[in-house]
N, C-alpha and C positions, 0 to 999 in steps of 0.2 A: 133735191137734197136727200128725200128720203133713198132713193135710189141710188146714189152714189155711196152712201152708209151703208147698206146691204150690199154693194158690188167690195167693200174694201171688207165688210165682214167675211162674207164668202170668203174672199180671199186667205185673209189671216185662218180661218176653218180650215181654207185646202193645203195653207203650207204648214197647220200644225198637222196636219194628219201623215203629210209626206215625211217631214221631217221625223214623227215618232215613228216609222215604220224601221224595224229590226228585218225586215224578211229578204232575205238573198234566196237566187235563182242555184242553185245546184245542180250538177247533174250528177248521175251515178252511169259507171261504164263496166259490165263486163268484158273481158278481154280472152277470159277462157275459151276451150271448148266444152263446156259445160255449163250447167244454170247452177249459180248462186245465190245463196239466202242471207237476206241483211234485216238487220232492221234500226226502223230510224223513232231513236226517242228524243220525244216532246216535251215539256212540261206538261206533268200529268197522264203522259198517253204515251203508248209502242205501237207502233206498227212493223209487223212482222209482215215481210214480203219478196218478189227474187223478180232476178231479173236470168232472162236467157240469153246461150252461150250468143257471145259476140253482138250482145245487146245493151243500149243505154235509156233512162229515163231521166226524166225534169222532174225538180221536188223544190217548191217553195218552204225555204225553214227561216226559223228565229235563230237569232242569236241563243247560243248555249244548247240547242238541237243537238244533237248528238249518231253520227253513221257509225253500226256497228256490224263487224263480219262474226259471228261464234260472239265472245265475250272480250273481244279486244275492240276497243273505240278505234276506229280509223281516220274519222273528221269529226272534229268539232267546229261548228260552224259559229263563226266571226261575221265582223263589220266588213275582212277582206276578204270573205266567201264569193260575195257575189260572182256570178259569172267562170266558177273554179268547177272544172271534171274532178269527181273522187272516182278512183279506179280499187271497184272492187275485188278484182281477181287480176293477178297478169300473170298466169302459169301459161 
C-alpha cells in the first residue's frame, strides 16, 4: 500500500511539474555574412550575445522572453514558440 501511494504521489509531482513548465526550445539563425548582436531579455535579466555570420544557436526561454536585434523586439516568445527558428539577420 505504502508503495503504491508514493508511485501515484511521484506521479502527480512529475505531471505538475511538466505541466507548469513555460519553456520552449528556440532557436536563433543568422543568415548574413556577418556576425550579429542580439540580445535575449528575461525576467529580471539581458543577456547580451551574437551569433556568427551564417550561424545558429538553441535557447531555452519562458513565456514573455523577449529576442531583440538593436532596440526593435523581434520574438516574443509564446505557448507557440516551441520548436520556431527566429531569423536574426537575412541581408
Amino acid at each position: 500500500m505504502f508503495k503504491s501511494v508514493m508511485v501515484v504521489m511521484l506521479l502527480l509531482v512529475w505531471a505538475g511539474a511538466t505541466s507548469l513548465s513555460n519553456a520552449a526550445s528556440v532557436s536563433t539563425q543568422n543568415k548574413c555574412d556577418k556576425p550579429v548582436s542580439f540580445k535575449i531579455e528575461r525576467k529580471g535579466s539581458t543577456l547580451s550575445t551574437s551569433l556568427s555570420q551564417r550561424a545558429s544557436s538553441s535557447h531555452s526561454l519562458d513565456n514573455g522572453d523577449r529576442i531583440k536585434v538593436g532596440n526593435n523586439v523581434i520574438h516574443t516568445v509564446s505557448s507557440s514558440s516551441n520548436g520556431q527558428t527566429v531569423i536574426i539577420c537575412n541581408k
